[in-house]
C-alpha positions in Angstrom: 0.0 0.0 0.0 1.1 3.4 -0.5 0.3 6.7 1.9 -0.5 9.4 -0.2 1.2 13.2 1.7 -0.8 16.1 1.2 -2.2 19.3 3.1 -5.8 18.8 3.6 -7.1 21.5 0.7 -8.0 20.9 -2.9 -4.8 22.2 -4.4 -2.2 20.1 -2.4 -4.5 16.7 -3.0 -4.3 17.6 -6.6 -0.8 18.0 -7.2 -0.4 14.8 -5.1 -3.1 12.9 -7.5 -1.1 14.0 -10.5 2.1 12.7 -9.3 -0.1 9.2 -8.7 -1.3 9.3 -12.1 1.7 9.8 -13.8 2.9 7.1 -11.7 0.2 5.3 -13.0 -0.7 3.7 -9.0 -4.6 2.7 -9.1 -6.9 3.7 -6.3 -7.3 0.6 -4.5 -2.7 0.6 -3.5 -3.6 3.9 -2.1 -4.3 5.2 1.7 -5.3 9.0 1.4 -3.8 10.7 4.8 -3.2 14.5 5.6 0.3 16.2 5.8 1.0 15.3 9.8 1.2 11.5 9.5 4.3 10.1 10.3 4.6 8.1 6.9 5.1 9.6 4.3 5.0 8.8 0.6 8.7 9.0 -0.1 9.1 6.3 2.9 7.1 4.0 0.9 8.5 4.3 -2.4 10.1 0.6 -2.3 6.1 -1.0 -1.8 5.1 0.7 -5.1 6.6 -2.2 -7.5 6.4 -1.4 -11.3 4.4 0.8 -13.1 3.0 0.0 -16.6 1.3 3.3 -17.9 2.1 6.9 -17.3 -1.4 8.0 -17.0 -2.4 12.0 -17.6 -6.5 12.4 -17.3 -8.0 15.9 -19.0 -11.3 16.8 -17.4 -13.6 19.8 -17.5 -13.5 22.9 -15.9 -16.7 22.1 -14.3 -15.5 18.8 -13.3 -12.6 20.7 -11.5 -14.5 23.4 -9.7 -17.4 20.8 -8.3 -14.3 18.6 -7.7 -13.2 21.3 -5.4 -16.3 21.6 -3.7 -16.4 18.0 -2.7 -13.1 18.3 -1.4 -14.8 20.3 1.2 -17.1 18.1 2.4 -16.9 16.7 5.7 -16.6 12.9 4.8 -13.0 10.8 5.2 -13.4 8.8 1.9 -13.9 12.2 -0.7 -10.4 12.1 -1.5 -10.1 8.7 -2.6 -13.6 9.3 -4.5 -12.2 11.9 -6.1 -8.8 10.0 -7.1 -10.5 7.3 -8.0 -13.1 9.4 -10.6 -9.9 10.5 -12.1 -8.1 7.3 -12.7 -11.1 5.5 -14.4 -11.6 8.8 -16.9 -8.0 8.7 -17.6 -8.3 4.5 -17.6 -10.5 5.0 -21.2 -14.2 6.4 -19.4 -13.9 10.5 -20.3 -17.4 10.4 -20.0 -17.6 8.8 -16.8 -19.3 11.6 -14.9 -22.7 11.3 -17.4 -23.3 8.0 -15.9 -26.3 9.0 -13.7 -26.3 5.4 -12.2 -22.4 4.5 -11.0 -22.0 4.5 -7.2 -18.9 6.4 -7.6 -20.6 9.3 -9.6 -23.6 9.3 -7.6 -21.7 9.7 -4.2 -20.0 12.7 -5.6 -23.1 14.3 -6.7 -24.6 13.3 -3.1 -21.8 15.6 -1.5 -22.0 18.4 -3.8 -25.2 18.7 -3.3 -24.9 18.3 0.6 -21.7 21.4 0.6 -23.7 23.4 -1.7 -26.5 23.4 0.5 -24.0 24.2 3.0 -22.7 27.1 1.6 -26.2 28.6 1.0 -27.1 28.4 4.3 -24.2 29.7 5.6 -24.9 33.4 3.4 -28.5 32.9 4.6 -27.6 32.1 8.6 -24.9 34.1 8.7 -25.4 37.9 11.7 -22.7 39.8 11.8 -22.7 41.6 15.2 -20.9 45.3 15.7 -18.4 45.4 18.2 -15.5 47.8 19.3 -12.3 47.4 19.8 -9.3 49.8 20.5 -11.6 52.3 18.6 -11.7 50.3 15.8 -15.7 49.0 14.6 -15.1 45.3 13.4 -18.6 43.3 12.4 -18.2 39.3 13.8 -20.1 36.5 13.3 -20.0 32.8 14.3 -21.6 30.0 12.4 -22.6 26.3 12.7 -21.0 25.0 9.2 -21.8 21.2 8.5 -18.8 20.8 6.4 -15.6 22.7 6.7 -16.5 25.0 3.3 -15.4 28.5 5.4 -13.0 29.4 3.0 -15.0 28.9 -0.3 -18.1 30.7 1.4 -16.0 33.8 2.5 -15.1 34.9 -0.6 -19.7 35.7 -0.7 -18.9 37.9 2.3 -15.6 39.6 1.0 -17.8 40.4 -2.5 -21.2 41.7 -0.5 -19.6 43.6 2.4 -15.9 44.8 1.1 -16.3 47.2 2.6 -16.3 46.9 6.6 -14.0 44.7 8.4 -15.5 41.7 9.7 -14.7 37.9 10.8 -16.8 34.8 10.4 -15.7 32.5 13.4 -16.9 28.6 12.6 -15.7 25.4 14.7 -13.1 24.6 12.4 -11.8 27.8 11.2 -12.5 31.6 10.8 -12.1 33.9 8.3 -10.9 37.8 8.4 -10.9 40.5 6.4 -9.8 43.6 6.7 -10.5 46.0 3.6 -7.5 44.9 2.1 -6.4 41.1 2.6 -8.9 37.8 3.4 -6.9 35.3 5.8 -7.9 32.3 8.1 -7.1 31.1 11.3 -7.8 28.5 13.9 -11.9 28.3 14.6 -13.6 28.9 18.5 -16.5 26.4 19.9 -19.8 28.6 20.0 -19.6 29.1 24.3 -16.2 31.3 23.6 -18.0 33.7 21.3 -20.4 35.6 23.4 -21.4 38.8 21.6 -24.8 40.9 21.1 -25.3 44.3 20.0 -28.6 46.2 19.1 -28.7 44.8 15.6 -30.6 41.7 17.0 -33.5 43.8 18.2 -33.4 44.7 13.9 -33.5 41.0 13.1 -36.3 40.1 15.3 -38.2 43.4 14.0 -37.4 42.8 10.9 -38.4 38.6 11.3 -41.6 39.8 13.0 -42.5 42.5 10.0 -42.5 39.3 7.2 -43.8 36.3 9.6 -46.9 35.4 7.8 -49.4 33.4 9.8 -51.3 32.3 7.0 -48.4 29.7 5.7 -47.1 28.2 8.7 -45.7 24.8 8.1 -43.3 23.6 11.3 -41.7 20.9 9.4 -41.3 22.6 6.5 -39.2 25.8 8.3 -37.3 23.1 9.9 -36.0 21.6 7.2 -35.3 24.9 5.6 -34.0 26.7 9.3 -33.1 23.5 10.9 -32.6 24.1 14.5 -28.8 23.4 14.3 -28.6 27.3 13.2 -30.9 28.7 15.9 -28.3 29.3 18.4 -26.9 32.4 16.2 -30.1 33.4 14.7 -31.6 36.2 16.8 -35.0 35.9 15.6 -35.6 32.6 16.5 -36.5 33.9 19.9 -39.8 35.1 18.1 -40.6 32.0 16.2 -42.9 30.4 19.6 -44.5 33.7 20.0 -45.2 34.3 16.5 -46.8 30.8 16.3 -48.6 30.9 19.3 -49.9 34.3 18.1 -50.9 32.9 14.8 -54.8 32.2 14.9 -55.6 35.5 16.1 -53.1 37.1 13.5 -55.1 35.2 10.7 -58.4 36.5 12.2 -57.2 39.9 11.9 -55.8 39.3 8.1 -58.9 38.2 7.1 -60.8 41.1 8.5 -58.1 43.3 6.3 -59.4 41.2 3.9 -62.4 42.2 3.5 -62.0 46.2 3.7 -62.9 48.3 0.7 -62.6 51.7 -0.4 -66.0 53.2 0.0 -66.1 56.3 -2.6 -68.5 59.0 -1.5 -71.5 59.5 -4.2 -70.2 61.7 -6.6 -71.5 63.5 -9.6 -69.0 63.5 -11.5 -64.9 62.5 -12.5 -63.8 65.5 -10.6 -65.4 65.4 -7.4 -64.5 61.3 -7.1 -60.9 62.5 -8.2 -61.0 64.7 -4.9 -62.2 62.1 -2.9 -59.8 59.4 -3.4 -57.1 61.8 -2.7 -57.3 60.6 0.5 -57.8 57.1 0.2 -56.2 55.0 3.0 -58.0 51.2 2.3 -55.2 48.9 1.8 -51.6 49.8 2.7 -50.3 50.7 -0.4 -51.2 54.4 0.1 -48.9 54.8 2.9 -45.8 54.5 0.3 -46.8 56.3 -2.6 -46.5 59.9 -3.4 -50.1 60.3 -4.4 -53.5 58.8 -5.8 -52.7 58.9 -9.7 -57.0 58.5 -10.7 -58.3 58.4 -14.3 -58.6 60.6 -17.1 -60.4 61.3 -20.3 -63.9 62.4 -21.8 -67.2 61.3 -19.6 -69.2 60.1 -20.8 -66.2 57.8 -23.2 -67.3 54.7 -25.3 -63.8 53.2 -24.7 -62.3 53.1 -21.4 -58.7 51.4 -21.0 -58.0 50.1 -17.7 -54.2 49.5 -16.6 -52.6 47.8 -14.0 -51.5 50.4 -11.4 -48.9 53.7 -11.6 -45.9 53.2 -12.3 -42.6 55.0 -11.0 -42.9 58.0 -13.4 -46.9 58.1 -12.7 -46.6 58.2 -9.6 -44.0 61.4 -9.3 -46.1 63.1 -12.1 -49.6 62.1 -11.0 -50.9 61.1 -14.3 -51.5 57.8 -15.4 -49.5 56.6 -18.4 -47.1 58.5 -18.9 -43.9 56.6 -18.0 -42.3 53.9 -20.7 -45.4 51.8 -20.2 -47.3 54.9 -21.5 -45.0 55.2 -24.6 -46.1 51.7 -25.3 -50.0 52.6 -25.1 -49.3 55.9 -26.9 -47.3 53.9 -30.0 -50.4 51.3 -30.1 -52.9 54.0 -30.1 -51.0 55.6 -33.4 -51.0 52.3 -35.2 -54.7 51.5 -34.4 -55.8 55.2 -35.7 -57.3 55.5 -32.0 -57.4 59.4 -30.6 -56.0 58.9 -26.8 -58.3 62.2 -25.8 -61.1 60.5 -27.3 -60.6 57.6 -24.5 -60.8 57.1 -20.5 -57.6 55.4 -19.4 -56.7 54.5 -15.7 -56.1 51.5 -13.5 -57.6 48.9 -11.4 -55.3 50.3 -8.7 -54.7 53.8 -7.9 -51.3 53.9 -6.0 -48.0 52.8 -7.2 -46.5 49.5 -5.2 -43.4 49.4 -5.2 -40.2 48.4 -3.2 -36.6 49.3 -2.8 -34.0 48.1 -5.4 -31.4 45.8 -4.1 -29.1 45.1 -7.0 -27.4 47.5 -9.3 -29.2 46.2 -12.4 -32.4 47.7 -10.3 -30.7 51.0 -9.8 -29.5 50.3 -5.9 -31.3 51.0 -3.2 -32.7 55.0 -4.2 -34.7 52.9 -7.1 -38.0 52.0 -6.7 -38.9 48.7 -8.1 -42.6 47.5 -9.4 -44.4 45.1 -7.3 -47.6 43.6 -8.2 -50.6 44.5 -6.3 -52.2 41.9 -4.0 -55.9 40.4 -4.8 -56.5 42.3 -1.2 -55.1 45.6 -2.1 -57.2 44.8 -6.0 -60.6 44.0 -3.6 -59.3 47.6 -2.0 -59.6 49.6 -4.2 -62.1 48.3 -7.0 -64.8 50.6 -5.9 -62.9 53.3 -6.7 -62.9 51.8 -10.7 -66.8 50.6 -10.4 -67.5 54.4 -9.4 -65.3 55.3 -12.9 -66.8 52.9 -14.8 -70.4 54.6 -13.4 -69.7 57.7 -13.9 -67.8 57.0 -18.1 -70.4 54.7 -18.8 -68.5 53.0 -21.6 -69.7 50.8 -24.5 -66.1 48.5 -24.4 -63.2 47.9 -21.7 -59.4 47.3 -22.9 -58.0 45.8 -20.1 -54.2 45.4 -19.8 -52.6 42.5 -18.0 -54.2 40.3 -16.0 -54.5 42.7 -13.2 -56.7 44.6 -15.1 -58.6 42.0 -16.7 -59.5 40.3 -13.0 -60.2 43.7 -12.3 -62.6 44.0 -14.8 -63.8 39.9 -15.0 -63.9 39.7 -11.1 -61.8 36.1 -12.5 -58.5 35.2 -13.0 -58.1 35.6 -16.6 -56.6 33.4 -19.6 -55.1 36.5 -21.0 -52.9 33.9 -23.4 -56.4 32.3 -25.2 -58.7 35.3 -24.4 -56.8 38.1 -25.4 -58.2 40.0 -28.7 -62.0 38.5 -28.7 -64.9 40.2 -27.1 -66.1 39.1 -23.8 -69.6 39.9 -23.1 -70.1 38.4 -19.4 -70.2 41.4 -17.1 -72.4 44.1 -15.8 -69.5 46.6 -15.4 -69.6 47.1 -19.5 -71.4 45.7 -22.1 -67.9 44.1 -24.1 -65.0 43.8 -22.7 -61.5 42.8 -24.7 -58.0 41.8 -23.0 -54.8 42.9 -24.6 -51.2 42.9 -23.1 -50.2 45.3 -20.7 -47.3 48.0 -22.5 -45.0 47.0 -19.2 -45.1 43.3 -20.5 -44.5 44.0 -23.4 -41.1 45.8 -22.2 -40.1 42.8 -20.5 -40.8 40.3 -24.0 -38.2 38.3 -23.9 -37.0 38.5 -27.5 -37.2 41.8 -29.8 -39.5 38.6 -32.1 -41.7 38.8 -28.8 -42.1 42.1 -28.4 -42.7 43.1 -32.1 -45.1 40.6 -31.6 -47.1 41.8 -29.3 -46.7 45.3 -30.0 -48.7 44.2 -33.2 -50.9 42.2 -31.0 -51.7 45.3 -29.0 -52.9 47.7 -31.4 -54.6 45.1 -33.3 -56.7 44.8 -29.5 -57.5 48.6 -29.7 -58.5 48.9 -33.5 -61.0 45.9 -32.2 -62.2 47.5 -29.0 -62.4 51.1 -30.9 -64.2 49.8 -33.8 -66.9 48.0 -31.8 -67.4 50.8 -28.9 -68.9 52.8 -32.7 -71.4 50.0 -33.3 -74.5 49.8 -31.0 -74.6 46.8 -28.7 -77.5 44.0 -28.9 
């Protein structure tokens, strides 16, 4: 038998696997060991006997960088796994690792998985606490890993908060940077780090804020929070509380549930503008910058009926007029359809929106879309009923599938009922879905979009020709 020598990490076991290779030693005359045993491979050089093929494997990138992560896992037998993957694909099976069904295979795939997982909970579990020291403010954190993958899982924190100094303490090692260099050390048992600091009273507020009573499933959070990590997760102390609380919670969402906007009787556009100026039934209100409400001619035979505000909208007050409304305005031109001739608003009257986290969204000054809740829709559908009341109109476009549930009072098949008439409502005699213009933005192809551009106006010519005809 033959000792293999090698430091514990990826990089040492692979130079030591290409030495074997080229030596041309098979798995089974090897006994994988880390650098501090006594024996050492040079020691055993007489028990190696002759070697009949030099043997140099080339593998795949990916095969290399999952290869690494198994090397972290937390199982004595990955390195000779991993040796022995490499001898049979350079022993004439290259395509050894697309054979879903070989033990050898499957085991690596089993601890990928399992160090993957790892690493995700460990950027999910992870609370940096704020401590001082010598004047210095350091951010520290300790962490329950399952396999020793510290190293690999630091480089998440050096990208996502280069800039403050922090450390990540785990059983088997930590992990420091300090704005300039990442290095590692020895790790500490959880009972020698005993820190807190007023950023738990944020997690638990912050926990409390998104606990939703209405999805409780214990096993479930378990399996995704297992207990394991609870010892370092502040909010846990909230999780019996918030469950015990739950029924009563649940009674008081579904009261919420039921609230409407109750619009004032009004005599006309201008007077039930002014009234929901102050509109305060569902929550979105509280965020926006102001009610953005309908307009147009009343009485209109068309009426179009959008989603919500967007962004622009909502700063300016007026409904379409951000890069959605450049969209309807386009579609408008093409169907030969007069946009003062027509009633356009939305089935909800306040912009939802939420802070941007990534720079693709704009950071964290951007406000990002959020689709309105079928509570906040219930909300504020009086408001569109007292519209539709007041315009009277012969046809409805309705854009999305906000909109057109809106509109239906159903969820919608906005694929297979877009561009036919729908006559199955007391709000308006016909009613025809067409995409929303922010869909269309998002089309995934400029084939898409064209597409539905097309698809668009062909929807308003059809809605604007038959508001002219009388109904039967």
């Amino acid at each position: 038998m033959i000792l293999a020598n090698f430091d514990p990490h990826f990089e040492s076991w692979r130079e030591e696997a290409r030495r074997l290779l080229r030596e041309g030693i098979s798995p089974e005359r090897i006994i994988w060991s880390s650098a501090d045993q006594a024996l050492s491979l040079f020691t055993m050089e007489q028990n190696r006997g002759s070697v009949a093929v030099a043997l140099t494997p080339r593998v795949s990138a990916d095969f290399l960088a999952n290869a690494r992560l198994v090397s972290m896992a937390r199982d004595d037998e990955r390195w000779s796994l991993l040796y022995r993957l490499l001898y049979r694909m350079a022993c004439g099976h290259p395509e050894l690792m697309n054979d879903v069904v070989d033990d050898d295979v499957i085991a690596f795939h089993h601890l990928l998985k399992s160090v993957k997982r790892d690493l995700h909970k460990m950027h999910a579990f992870v609370r940096f606490k704020e401590v001082h020291w010598e004047g210095i403010t350091r951010y520290v954190a300790w962490h329950r890993s399952e396999h020793p993958c510290l190293r690999e899982g630091a480089e998440f924190f050096k990208r996502r908060f280069g800039d403050k100094p922090w450390s990540i303490f785990t059983p088997d090692e930590s992990a420091h940077w300090d704005l300039r260099e990442l290095t590692f050390a020895s790790g500490i048992p959880q009972h020698e780090f005993q820190v807190t600091d007023d950023f738990d009273e944020l997690w638990k507020s912050y926990y409390a804020s998104i606990f939703n009573p209405a999805r409780i499933k214990i096993k479930a959070m378990k399996a995704e929070m297992a207990p394991k990590y609870w010892g370092t997760l502040p909010e846990v102390d909230l999780i019996r509380e918030l469950v015990r609380e739950a029924p009563a919670r649940l009674h008081r969402m579904a009261e919420r549930q039921n609230v409407r906007a109750e619009p004032p009787p009004a005599s006309s556009l201008t007077e039930l503008r002014q009234s929901a100026l102050s509109c305060k039934a569902c929550p979105i209100a509280a965020h926006a910058t102001q009610t953005v409400f309908g307009e147009g001619p009343s009485p209109a035979r068309l009426m179009i009926v959008g989603e919500q505000p967007g962004d622009q909208e909502d700063r300016q007050g007026r409904v379409f007029t951000g890069p959605a409304g450049e969209i309807l305005n386009e579609a408008l031109r093409a169907a030969g359809v007069d946009r003062t001739e027509v009633y356009v608003t939305n089935a909800v009257k306040h912009f939802k929106w939420r802070p941007g986290t990534t720079a693709r969204e704009g950071g964290g000054k951007a406000r990002v879309h959020q689709k309105p809740s079928g509570t906040e829709m219930h909300a504020c559908r009086p408001w569109l009923e007292a519209e539709i009341a007041l315009v009277k109109p012969d046809v409805i476009l309705a854009l999305g599938a906000t909109a057109a549930t809106s509109v239906l009072g159903r969820l919608p098949k906005l694929g297979s009922e877009r561009g036919r008439v729908i006559q199955e409502n007391t709000l308006a005699p016909r009613i025809v879905l067409s995409w929303h213009p922010a869909a269309i933005l998002r089309s995934s192809s400029p084939e898409e979009e064209h597409r539905r551009k097309a698809e668009l106006a062909a929807d308003l010519a059809l809605a604007s020709r038959i508001s002219q005809t009388e109904f039967n």
